[in-house]
C-alpha positions as CSV (number, residue, x, y, z in Angstrom):
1,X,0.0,0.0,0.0
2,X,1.5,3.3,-0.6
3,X,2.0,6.1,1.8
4,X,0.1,9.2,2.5
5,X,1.8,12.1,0.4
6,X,2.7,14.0,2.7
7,X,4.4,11.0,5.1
8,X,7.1,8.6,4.5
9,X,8.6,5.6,6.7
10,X,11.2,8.1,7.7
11,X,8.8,10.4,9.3
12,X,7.9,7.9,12.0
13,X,9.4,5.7,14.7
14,X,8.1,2.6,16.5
15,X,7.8,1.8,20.1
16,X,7.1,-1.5,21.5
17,X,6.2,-1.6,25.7
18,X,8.4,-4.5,27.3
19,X,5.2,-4.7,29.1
20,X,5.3,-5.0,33.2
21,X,5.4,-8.1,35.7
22,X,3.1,-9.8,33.6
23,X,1.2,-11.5,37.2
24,X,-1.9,-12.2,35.3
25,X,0.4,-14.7,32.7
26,X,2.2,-16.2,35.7
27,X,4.0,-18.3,35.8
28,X,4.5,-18.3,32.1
29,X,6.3,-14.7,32.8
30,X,8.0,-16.5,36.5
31,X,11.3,-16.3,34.1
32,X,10.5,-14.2,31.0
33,X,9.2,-10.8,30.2
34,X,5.8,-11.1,28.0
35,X,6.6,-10.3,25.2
36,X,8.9,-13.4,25.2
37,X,6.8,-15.5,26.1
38,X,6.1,-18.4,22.8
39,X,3.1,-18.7,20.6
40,X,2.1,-21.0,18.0
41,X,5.3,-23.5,18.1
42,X,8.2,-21.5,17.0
43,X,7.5,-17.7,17.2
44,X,7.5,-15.0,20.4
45,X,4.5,-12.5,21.1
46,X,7.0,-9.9,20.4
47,X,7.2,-11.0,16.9
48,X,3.6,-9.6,16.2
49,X,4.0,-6.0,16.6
50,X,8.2,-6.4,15.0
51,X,6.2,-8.5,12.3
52,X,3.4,-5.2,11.4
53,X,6.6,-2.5,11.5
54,X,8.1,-4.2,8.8
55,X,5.2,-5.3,6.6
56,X,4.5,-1.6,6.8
57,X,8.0,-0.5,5.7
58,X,8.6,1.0,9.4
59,X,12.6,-0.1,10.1
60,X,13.2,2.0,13.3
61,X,11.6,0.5,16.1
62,X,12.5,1.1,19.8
63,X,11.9,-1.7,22.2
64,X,11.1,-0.9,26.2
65,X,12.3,-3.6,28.6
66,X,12.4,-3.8,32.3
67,X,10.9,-7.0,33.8
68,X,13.0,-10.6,33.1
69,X,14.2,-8.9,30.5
70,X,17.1,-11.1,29.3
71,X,15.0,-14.2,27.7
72,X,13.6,-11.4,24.9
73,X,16.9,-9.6,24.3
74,X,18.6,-12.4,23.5
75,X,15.7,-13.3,21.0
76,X,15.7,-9.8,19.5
77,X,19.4,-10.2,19.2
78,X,19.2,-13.4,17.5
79,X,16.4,-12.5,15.5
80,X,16.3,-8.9,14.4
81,X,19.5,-7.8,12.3
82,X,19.5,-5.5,8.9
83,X,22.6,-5.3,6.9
84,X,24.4,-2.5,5.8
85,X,22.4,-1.9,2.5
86,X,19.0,-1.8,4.5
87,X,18.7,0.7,7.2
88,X,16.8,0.0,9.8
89,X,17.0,-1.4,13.7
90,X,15.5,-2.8,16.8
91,X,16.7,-1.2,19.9
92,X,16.4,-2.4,23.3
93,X,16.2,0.4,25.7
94,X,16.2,-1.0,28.9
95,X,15.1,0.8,32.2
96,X,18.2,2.4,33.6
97,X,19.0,4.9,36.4
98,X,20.7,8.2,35.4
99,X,21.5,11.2,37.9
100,X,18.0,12.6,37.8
101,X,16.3,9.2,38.2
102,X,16.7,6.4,40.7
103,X,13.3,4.8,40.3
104,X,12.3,2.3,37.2
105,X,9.1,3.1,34.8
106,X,5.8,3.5,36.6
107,X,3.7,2.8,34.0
108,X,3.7,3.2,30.1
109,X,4.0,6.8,29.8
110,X,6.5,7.0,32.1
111,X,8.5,4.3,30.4
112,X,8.3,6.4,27.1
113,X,9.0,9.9,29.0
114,X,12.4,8.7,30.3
115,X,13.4,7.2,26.8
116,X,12.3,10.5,25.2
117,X,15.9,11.6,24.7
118,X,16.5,8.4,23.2
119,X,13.8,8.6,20.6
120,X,14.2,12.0,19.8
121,X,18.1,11.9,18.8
122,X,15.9,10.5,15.3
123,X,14.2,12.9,12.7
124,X,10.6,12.3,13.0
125,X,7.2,13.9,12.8
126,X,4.9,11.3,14.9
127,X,5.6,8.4,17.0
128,X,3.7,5.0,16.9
129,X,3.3,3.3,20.5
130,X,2.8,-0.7,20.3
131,X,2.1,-3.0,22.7
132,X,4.5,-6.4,22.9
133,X,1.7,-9.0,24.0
134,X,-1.3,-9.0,21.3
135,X,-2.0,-11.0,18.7
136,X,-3.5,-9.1,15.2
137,X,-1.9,-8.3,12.0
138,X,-2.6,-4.5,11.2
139,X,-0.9,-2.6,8.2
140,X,0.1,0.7,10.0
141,X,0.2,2.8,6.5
142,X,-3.6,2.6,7.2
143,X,-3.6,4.1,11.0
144,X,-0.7,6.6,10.0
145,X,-2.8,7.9,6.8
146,X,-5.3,8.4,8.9
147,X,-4.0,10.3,11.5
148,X,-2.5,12.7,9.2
149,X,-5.7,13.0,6.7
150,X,-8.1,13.8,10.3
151,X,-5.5,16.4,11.5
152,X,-5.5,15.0,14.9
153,X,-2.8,15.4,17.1
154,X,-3.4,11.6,18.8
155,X,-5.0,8.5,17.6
156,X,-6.6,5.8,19.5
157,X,-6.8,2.6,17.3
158,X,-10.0,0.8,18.7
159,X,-11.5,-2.7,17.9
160,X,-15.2,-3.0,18.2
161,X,-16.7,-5.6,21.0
162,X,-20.2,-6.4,22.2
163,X,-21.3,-4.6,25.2
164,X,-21.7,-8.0,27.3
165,X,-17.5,-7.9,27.5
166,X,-17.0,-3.7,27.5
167,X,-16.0,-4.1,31.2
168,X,-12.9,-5.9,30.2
169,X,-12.0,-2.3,28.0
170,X,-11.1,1.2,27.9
171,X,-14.3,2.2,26.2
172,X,-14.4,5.5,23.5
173,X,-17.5,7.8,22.8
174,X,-16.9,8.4,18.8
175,X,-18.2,11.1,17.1
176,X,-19.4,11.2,13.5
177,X,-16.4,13.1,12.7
178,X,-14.3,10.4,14.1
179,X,-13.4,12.2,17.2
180,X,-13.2,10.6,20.7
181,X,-15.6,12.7,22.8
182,X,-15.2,10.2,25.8
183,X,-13.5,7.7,27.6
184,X,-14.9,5.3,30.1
185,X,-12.8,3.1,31.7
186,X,-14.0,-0.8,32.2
187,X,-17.8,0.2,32.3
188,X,-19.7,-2.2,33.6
189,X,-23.3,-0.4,34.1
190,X,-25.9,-1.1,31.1
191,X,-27.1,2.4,31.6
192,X,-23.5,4.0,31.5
193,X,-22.8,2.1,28.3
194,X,-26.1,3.0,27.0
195,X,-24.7,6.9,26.9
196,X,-21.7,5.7,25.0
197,X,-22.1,6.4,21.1
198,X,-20.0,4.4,19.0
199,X,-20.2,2.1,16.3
200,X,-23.7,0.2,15.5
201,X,-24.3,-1.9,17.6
202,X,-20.9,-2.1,19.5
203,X,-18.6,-0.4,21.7
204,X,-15.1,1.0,20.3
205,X,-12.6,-0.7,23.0
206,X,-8.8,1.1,22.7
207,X,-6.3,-1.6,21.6
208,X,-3.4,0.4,23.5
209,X,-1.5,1.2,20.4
210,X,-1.9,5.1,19.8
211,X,0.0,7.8,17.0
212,X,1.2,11.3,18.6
213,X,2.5,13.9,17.0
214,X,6.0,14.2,18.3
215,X,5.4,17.6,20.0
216,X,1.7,16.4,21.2
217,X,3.7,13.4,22.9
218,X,6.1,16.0,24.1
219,X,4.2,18.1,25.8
220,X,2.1,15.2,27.7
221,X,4.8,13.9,28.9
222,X,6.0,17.0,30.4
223,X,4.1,16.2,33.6
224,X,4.5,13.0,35.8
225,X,1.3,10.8,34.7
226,X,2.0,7.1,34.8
227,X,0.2,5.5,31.9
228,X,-1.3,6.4,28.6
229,X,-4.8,4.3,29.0
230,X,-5.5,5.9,32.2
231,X,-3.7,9.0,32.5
232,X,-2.7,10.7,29.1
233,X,-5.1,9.6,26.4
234,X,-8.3,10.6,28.8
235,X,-6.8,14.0,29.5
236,X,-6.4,15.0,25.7
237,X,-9.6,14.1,25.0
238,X,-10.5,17.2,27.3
239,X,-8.1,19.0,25.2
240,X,-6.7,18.5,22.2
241,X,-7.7,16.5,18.8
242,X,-8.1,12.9,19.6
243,X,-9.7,10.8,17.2
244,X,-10.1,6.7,16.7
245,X,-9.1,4.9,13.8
246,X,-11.5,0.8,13.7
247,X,-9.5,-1.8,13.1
248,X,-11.3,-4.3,11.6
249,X,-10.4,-8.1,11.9
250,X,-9.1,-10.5,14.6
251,X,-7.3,-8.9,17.5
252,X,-6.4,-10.4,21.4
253,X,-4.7,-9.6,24.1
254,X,-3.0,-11.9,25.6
255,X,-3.4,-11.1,29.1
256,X,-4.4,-14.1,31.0
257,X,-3.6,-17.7,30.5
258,X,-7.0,-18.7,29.2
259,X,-6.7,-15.7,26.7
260,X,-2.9,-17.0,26.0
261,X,-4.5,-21.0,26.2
262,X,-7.4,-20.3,23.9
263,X,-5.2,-17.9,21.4
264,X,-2.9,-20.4,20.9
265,X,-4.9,-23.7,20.5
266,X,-7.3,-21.7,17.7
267,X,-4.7,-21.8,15.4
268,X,-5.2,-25.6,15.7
269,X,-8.8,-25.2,13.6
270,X,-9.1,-25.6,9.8
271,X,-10.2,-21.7,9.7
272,X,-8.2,-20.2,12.3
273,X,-9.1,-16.7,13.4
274,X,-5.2,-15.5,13.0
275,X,-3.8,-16.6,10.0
276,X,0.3,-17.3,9.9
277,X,-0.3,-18.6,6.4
278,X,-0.8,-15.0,4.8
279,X,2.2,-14.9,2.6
280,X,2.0,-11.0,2.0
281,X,2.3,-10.4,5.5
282,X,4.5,-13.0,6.7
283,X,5.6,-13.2,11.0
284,X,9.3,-13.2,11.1
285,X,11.0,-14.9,14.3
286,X,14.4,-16.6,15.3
287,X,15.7,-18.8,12.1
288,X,16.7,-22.1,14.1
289,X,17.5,-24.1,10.8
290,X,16.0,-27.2,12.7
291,X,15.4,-30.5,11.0
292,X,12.3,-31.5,9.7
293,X,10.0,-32.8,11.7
294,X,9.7,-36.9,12.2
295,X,6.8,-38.8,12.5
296,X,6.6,-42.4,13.5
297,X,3.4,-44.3,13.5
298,X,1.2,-41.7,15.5
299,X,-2.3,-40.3,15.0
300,X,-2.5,-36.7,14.7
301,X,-5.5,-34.8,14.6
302,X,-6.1,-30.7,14.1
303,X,-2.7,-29.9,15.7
304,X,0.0,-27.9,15.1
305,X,3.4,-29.5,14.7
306,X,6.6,-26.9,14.9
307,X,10.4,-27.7,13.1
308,X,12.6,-30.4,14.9
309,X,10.1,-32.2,16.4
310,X,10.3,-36.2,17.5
311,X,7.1,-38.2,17.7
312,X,6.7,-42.1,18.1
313,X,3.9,-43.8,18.2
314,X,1.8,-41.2,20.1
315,X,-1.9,-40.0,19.9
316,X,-2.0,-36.1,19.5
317,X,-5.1,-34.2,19.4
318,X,-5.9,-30.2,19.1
319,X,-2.5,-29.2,20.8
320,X,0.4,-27.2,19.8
321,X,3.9,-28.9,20.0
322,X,6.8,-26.6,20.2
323,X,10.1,-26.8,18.2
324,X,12.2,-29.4,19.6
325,X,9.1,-31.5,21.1
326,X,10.1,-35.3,21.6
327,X,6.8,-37.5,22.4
328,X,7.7,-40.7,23.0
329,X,5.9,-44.1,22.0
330,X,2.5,-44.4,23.9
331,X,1.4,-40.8,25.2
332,X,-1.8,-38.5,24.7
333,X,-1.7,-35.5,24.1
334,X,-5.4,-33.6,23.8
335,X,-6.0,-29.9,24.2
336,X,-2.7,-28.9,25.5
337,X,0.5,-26.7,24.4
338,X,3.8,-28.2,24.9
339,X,6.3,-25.5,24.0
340,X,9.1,-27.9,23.1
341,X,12.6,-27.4,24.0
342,X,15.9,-24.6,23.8
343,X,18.1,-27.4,22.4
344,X,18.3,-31.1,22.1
345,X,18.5,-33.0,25.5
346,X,22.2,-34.3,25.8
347,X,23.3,-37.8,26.5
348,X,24.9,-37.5,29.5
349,X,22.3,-35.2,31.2
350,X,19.9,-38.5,30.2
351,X,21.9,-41.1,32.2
352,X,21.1,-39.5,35.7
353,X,19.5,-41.8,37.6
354,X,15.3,-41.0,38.0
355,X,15.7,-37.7,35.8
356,X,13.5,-37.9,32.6
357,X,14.7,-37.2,29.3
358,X,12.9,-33.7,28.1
359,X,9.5,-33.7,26.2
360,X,6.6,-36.3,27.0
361,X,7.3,-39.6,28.4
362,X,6.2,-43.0,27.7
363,X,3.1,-43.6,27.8
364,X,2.1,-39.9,29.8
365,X,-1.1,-38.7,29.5
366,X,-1.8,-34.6,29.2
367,X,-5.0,-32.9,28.7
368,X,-5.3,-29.4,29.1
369,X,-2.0,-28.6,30.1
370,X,0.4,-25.7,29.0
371,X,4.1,-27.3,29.4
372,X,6.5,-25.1,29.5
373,X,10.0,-25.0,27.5
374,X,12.7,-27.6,28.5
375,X,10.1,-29.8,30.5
376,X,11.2,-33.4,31.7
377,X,8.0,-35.4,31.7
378,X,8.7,-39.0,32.7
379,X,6.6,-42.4,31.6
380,X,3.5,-43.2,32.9
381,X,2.7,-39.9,34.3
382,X,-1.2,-38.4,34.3
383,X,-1.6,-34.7,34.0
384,X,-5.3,-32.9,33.9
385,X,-7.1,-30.2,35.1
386,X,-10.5,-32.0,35.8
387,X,-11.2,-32.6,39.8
388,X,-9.2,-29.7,40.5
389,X,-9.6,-26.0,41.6
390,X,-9.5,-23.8,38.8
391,X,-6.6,-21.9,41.2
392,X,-3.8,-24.1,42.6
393,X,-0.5,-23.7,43.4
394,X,1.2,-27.2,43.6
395,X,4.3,-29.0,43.6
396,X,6.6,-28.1,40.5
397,X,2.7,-27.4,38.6
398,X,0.4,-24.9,38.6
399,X,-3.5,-24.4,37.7
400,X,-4.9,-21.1,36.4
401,X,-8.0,-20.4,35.0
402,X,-8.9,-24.4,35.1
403,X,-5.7,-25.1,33.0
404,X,-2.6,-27.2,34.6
405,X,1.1,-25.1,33.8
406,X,4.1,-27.1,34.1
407,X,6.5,-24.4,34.3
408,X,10.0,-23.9,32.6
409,X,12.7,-26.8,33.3
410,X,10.3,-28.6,35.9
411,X,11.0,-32.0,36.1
412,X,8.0,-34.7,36.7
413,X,9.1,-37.9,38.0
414,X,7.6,-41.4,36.2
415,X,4.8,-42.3,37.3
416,X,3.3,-38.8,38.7
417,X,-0.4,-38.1,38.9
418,X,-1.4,-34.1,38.5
């Protein structure tokens, strides 16, 4: 698509948020930021928004990192390099202290307002803020066009939902002219929603990715306000020229580990709502050069198989297997993610006495289970949600939202009932 006139890629910079703790993903985020966190086999959540900067020609993105920070640098390291003849970066700009700060971000804005002199050593005219942990594909000509047709000074992009789920959102009050009039955080009342005009039939629900002019974003950080959702945006409404932009198709946020759970296991059905198969807009990631992956006399039904995987003999149905995965000869596998493994296990580590080899044992059983990367699963072992507490902290597991998490490196002795 070609840009607006009066704008080029140079004109504008990119700026993913690390993203904070990340509690609500725990303990998928126990050792990783977010962002890092996999999807769909053999990619990172990070890889989304990197992905949409550069199927929209946008080459100079920042990235903001402060929690567990060190499992997504080294993927943006690995992954992320442009050669002399293609200008272009992603930069890490990790929290730091400096002689006028002692404290780490406080919130989104804040995390932008201390990087400001960081962003601005680069020509630009408006500034693209992107969150690291949502799953969409969005061509930013369209948002950037846009903003500079309307004349605004911000935009809000916004995804329409049905008022039975607003109270998950930040909700807008649209305009005909495409202005945001009002913003109503989480609302929850019929009768408040009921005053909110928007688009037929739904509400417009901010996304959290937002264009500023550079001097708009200037001047709202010149205070101390934490975050843009809850601090900056709703004050410019009151104002300045804030207007919405509707993104229409799939978008999630990956929030919570059902959202993460039932994101990820979609992409198992013959129609999935995100589509990695879209060759015009392709999701970039780490390049592994793994093997093929080998199949020995298993059943496999509406799952998703990533590279270097080993399976013998196994029954697998609607899961996700990460790169690496070994399943050995006699396990099940329904409804689950196993996020396979850093490298392949070594010999030695495999001759300790009562430590499993990594991946799926013989003969194991798991159903509605997220295992985590560089899991030892041992034979004979029974992992499920069902008789349990949808909330439980246990022994070397852990059950959120009515899903079992086997976090990173656990190790499950043979013979082990969850």
């Amino acid at each position: 698509m070609p840009w607006y006139s009066s704008l080029s890629p140079h004109d504008v910079v990119a700026v993913i948020m690390g993203g904070g703790a990340g509690t609500r993903l725990f303990p998928l985020t126990k050792d990783r930021a977010k962002p890092a966190v996999p999807l769909a086999g053999k990619y990172r959540l990070v890889d989304i928004p990197i992905s949409n900067c550069l199927n929209s020609d946008l080459r100079r993105i920042f990235l903001l990192t402060q929690f567990n920070s060190g499992s997504l640098h080294r993927h943006i390291q690995e992954s992320y390099r442009f050669d002399t003849f293609s200008p272009g970066f992603v930069e890490i700009l990790a929290a730091e202290q400096r002689i006028d700060r002692t404290d780490w971000y406080q919130g989104t804005a804040d995390a932008v307002r201390q990087n400001l002199m960081h962003i601005d050593s680069y020509a630009h005219r408006l500034v693209l803020i992107l969150s690291g942990d949502q799953l969409y594909r969005m061509n930013y000509h369209t948002i950037l066009e846009q903003h500079v047709a309307s004349g605004a000074e911000v935009t809000v992009a916004t995804t329409p939902v049905r008022a039975e789920v607003a109270g998950e959102f930040g909700i807008m009050e649209v305009g005909e002219d495409g202005r945001i009039t009002r913003f109503v955080e989480k609302p929850t009342d019929p009768a408040v929603q009921a005053t909110l005009r928007g688009y037929p039939d739904e509400l417009p629900a901010s996304m959290g990715i937002y264009v500023f002019d550079r001097q708009t974003l200037a001047d709202a950080l010149a205070g101390n306000e934490e975050d843009f959702g809850k601090h900056i945006i709703p004050k410019l409404i009151q104002t300045g020229r804030v207007h919405a932009y509707r993104h229409e198709g799939y978008w999630e946020d990956i929030g919570t580990i059902r959202a993460f759970y039932e994101a990820n296991l979609d992409l198992c059905e013959p129609l999935p709502q995100f589509n990695f198969y879209d060759a015009s807009a392709p999701i970039y990631t780490h390049a592994r050069y793994l093997p093929a992956t080998k199949i020995i006399k298993s059943q496999i039904e509406r799952s998703v198989i990533a590279d270097g995987c080993i399976i013998n003999d196994a029954l697998i149905e609607h899961s996700i297997l990460g790169v690496r995965s070994r399943i050995q000869a006699g396990a099940t596998i329904r409804g689950s993610i196993v996020m396979g493994q850093d490298y392949y296990d070594r010999r030695e580590r495999a001759r300790v006495p009562d430590t499993p080899v990594m991946g799926i044992g013989h003969r194991s059983s798991i159903e509605r289970t997220i295992v985590d990367k560089n899991a030892r699963i041992g034979d004979d072992v029974r992992i499920t949600p069902d008789g349990k507490p949808a909330f439980l902290d246990g022994p070397n597991f852990y059950i959120r939202d009515g899903i079992v998490i086997i976090p990173k490196n656990a190790v499950i002795t043979s013979g082990t009932v969850i």
